[in-house]
Backbone as numpy.savetxt, mean C-alpha at the origin, in Angstrom:
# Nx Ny Nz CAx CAy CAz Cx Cy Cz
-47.04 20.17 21.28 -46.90 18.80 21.70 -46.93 17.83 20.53
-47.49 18.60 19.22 -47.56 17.02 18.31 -46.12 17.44 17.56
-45.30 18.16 18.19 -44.12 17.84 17.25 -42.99 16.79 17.73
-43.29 16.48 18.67 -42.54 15.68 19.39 -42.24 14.30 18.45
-43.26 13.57 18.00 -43.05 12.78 17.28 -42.14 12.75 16.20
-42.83 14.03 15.67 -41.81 14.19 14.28 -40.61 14.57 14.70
-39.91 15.34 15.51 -39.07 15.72 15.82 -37.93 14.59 16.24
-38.88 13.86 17.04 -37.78 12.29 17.55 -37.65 11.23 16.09
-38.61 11.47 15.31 -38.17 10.28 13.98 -37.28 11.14 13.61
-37.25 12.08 13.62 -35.75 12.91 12.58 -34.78 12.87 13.32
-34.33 12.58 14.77 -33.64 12.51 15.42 -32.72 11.23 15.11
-34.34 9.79 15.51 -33.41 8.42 14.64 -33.06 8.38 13.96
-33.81 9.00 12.73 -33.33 8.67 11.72 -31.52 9.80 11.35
-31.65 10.62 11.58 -30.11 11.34 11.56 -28.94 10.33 12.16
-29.87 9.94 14.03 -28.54 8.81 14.71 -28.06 7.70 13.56
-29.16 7.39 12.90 -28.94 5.79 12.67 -28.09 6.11 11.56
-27.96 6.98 10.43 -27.21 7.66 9.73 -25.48 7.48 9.76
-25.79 8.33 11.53 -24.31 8.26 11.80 -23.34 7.41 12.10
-24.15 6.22 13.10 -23.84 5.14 12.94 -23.59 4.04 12.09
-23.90 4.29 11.09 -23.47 3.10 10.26 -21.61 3.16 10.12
-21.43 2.28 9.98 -19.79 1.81 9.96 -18.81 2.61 8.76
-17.89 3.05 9.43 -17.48 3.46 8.61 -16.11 2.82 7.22
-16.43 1.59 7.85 -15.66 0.41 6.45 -17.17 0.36 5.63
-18.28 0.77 5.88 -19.26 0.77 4.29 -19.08 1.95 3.65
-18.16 2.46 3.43 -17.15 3.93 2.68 -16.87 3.12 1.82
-16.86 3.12 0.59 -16.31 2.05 -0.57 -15.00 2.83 -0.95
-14.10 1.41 -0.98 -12.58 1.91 -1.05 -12.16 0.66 -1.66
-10.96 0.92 -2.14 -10.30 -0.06 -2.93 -9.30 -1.27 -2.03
-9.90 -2.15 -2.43 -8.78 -3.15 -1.77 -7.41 -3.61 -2.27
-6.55 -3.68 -1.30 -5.35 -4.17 -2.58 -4.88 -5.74 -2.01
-5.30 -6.06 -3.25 -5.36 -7.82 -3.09 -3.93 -8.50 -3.32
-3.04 -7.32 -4.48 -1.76 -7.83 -5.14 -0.98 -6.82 -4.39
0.72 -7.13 -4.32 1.66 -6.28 -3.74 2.86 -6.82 -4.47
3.41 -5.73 -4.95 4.40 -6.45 -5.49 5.86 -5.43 -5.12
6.63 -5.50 -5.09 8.19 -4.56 -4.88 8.90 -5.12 -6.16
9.38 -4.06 -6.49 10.46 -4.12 -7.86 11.38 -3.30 -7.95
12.70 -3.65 -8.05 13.94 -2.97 -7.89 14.22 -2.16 -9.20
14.33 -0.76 -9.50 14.70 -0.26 -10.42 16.16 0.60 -10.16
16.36 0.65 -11.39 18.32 2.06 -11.54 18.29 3.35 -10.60
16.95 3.57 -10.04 17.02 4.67 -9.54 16.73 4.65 -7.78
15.91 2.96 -7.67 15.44 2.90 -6.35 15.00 1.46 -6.60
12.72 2.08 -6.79 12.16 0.82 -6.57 11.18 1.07 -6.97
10.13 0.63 -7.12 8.71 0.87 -6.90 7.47 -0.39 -6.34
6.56 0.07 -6.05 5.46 -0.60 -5.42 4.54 -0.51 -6.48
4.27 -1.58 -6.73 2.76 -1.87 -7.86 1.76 -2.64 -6.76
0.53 -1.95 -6.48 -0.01 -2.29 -6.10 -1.80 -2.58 -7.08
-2.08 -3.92 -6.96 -3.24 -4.46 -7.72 -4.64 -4.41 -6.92
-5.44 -4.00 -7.06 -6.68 -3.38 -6.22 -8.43 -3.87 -6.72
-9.17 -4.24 -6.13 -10.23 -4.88 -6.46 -10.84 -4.01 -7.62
-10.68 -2.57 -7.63 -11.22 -2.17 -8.63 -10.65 -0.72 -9.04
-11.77 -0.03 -9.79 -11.19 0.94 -10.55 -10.71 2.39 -9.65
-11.21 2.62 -8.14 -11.47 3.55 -7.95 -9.95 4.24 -7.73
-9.60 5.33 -7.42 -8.43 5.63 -7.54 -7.99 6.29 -5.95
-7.24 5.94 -5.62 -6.72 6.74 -3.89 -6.11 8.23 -3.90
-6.57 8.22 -3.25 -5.81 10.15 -2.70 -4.15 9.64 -2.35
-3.13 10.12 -2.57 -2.04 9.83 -2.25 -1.84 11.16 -1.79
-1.15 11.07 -0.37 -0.50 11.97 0.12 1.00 11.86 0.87
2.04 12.40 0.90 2.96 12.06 1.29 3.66 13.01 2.12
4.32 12.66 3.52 5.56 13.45 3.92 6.91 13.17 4.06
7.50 14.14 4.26 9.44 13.67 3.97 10.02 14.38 5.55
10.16 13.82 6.57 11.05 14.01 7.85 12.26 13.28 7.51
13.34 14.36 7.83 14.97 14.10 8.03 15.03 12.61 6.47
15.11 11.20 7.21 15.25 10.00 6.18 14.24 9.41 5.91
13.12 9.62 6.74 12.00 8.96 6.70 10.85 9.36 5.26
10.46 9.03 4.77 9.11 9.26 4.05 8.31 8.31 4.27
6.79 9.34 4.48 5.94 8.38 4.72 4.76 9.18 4.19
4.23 8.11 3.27 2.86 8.00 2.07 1.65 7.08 2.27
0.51 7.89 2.50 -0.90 7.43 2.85 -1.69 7.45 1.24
-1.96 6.60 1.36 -2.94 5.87 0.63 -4.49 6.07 0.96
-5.48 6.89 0.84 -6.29 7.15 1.53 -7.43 6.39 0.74
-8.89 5.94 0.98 -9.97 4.95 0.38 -9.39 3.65 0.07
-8.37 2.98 0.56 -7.75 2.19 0.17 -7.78 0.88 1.57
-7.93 -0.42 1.43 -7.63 -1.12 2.72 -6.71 -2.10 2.00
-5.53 -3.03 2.69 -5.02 -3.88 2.70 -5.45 -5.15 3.08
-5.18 -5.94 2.11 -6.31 -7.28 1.92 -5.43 -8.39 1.71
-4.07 -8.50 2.05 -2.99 -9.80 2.04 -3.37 -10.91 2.48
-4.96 -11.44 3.04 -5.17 -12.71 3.77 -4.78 -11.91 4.50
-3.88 -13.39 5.41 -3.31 -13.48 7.25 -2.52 -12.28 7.40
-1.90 -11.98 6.62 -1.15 -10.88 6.03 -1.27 -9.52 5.95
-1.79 -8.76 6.82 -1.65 -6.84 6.34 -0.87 -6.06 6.90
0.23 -6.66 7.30 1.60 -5.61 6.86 2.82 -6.21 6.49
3.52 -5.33 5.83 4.61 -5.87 5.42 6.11 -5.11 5.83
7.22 -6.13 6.40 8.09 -5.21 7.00 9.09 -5.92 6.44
10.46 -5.23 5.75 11.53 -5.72 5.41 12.54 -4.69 5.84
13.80 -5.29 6.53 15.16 -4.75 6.49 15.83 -4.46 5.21
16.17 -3.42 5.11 17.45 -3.22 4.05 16.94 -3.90 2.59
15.60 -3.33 2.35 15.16 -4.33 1.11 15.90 -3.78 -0.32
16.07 -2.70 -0.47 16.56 -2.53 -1.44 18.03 -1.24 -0.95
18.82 -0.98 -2.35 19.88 -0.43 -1.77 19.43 1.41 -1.32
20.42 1.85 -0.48 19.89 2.72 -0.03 18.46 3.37 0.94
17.92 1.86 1.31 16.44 2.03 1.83 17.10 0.61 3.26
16.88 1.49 4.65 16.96 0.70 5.90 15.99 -0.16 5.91
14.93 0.43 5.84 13.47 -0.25 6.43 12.47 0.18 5.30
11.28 -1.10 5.26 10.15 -0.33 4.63 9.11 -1.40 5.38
8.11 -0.32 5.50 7.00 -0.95 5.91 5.60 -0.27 5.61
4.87 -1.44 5.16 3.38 -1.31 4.55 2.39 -1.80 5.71
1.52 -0.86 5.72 0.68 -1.85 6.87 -0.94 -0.99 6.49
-1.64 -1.73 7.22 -3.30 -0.83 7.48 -2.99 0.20 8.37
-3.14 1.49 8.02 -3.04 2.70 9.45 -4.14 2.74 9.63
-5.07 3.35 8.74 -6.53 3.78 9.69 -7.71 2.83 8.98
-8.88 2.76 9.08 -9.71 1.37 8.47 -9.81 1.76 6.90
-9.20 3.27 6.80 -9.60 3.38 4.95 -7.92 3.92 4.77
-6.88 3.71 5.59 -5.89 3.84 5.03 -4.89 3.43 4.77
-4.02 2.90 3.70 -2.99 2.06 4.11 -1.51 3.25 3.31
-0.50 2.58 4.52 0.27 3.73 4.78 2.04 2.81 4.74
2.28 3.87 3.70 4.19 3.19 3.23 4.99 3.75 3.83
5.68 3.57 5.39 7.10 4.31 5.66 8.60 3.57 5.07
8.95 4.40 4.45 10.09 3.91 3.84 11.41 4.93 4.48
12.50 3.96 4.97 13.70 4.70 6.13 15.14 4.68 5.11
15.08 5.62 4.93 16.67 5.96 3.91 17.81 5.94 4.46
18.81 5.26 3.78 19.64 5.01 4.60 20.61 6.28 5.24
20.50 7.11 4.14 21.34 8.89 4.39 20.15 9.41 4.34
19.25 9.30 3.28 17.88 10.46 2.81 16.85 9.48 2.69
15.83 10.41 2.80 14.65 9.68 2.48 14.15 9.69 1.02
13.87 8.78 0.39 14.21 8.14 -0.92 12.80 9.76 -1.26
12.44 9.81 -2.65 11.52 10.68 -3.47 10.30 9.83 -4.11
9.53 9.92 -3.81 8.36 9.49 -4.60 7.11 10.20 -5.48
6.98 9.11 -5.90 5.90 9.81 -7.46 4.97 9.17 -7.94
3.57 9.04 -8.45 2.82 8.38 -8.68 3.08 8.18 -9.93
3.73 6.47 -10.23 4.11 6.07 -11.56 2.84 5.67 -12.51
2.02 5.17 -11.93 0.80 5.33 -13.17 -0.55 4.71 -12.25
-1.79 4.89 -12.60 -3.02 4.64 -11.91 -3.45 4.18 -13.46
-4.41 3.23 -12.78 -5.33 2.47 -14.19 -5.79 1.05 -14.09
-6.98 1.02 -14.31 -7.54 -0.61 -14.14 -7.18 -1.15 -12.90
-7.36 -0.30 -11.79 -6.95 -0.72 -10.28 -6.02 -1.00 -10.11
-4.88 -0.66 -10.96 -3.38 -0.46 -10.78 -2.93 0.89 -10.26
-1.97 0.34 -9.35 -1.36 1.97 -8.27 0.06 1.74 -8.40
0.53 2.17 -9.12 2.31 2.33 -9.02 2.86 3.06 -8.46
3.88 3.27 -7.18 4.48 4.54 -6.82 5.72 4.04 -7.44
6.82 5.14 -7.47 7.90 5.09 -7.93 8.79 5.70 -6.68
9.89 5.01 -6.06 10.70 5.54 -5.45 12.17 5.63 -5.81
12.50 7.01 -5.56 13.97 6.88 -6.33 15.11 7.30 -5.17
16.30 6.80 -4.53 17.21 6.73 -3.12 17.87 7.51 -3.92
18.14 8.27 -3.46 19.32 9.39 -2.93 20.84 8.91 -3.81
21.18 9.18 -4.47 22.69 8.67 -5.24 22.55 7.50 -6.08
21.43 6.91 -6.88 21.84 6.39 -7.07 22.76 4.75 -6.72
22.75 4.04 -8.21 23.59 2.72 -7.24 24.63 2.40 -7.64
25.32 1.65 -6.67 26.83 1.46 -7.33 26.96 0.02 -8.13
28.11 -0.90 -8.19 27.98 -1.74 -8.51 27.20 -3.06 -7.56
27.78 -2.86 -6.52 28.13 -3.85 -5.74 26.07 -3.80 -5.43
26.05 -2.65 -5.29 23.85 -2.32 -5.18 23.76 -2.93 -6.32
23.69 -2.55 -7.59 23.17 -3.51 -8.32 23.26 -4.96 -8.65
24.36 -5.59 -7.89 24.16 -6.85 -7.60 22.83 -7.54 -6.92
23.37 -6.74 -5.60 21.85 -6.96 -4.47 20.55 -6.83 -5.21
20.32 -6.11 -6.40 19.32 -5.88 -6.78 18.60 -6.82 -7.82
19.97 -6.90 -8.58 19.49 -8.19 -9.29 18.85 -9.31 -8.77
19.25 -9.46 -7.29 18.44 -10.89 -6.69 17.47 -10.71 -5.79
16.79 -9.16 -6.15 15.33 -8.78 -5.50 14.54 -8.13 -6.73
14.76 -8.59 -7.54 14.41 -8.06 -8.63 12.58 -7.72 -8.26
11.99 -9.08 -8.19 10.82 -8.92 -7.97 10.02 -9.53 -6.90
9.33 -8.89 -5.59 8.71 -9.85 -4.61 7.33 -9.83 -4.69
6.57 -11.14 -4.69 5.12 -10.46 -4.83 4.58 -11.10 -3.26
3.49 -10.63 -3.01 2.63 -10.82 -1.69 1.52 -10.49 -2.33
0.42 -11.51 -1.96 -1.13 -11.79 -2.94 -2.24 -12.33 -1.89
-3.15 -11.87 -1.92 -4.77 -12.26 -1.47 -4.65 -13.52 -2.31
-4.41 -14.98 -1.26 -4.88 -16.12 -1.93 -6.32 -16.57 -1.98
-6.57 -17.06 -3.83 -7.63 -17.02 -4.02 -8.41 -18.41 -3.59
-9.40 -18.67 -3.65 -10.10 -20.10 -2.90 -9.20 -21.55 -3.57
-8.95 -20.91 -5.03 -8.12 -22.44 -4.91 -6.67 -22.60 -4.61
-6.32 -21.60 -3.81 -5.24 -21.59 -3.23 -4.84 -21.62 -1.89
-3.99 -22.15 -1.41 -4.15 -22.46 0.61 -4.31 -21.29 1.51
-4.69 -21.02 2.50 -5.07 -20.07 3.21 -3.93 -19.20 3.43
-2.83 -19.06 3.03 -1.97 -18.29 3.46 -1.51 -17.48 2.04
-0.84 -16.13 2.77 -0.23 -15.28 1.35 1.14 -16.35 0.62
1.13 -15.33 -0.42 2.19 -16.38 -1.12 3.47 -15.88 -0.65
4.81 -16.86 -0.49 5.70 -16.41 -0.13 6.63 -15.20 -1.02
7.33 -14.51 -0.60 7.90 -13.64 -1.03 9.03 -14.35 -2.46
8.66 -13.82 -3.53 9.80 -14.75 -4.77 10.60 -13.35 -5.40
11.63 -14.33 -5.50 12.94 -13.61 -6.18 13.16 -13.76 -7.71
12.23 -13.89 -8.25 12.10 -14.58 -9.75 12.08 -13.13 -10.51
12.93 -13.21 -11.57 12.74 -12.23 -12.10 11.68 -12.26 -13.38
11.40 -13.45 -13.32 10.41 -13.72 -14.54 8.87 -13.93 -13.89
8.66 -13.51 -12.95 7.69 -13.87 -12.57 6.34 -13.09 -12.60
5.53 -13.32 -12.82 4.12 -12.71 -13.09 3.18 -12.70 -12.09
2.12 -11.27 -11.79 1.16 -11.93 -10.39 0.65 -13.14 -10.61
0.50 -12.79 -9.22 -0.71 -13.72 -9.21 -2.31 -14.08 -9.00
């Protein structure tokens, strides 16, 4: 009979354990987003509160690819997903969004194939993927490309208005 006590504090104390939330998992936020058109495709630079680095995992169905970002949450402000038509050449659809509370997840829709990706560099809470479409571009794509050269989407900071920043076509342009 006197184990009862001890037996039920080890009990709370295990519940209370389990319960705690599972967004106090420390994961990287990504505050910056940027898309950039390259000769081969594109890539995603993504800017992140800190150093820690994400599990990248990826699959390839028929045109589709789709890449999880795992310890990672999306932090755009008003903003956590991002969906564009036909953003770059050879790519239908892409979309960034929060999938699970520690994951954020890139489906990108090819227009014949589903484009190839690669982890272009990690460092100082920098996440680059690299995506490269299927053939190559022609002329008339690298036009289009020239005038998506660069889009950024940013966690505005307090001295900036409550909303993300709009999407810019600047090719000179720097985060923010």
């Amino acid at each position: 009979m006197n184990n009862y006590p001890q037996h039920l504090g080890m009990l709370l104390g295990t519940a209370m354990l389990i319960a705690q939330p599972l967004s106090q998992v420390a994961s990287a936020q990504v505050r910056d987003l940027q898309l950039q058109a390259t000769q081969q495709g594109f890539n995603i630079n993504l800017a992140t509160n800190n150093n820690k680095t994400p599990q990248i995992f990826s699959i390839k169905r028929d045109n589709v690819l789709v890449v999880d970002l795992s310890n990672t949450q999306l932090d755009l402000g008003d903003k956590n997903q991002l969906q564009r038509k036909n953003p770059f050449p050879g790519v239908e659809s892409l979309t960034i969004s929060q999938n699970q509370a520690n994951t954020v997840r890139i489906i990108v829709k090819g227009t014949n194939d589903a484009p190839k990706a690669k982890i272009g560099s990690v460092s100082n809470g920098q996440v680059t993927v690299n995506f490269a479409v299927e053939g190559g571009t022609s002329q008339s794509q690298t036009a289009q490309q020239s005038s998506l050269q660069q889009q950024t989407f940013s966690q505005p900071s307090g001295e900036r208005n409550n909303s993300p920043s709009a999407p810019s076509t600047s090719n000179n342009q720097q985060g923010n």
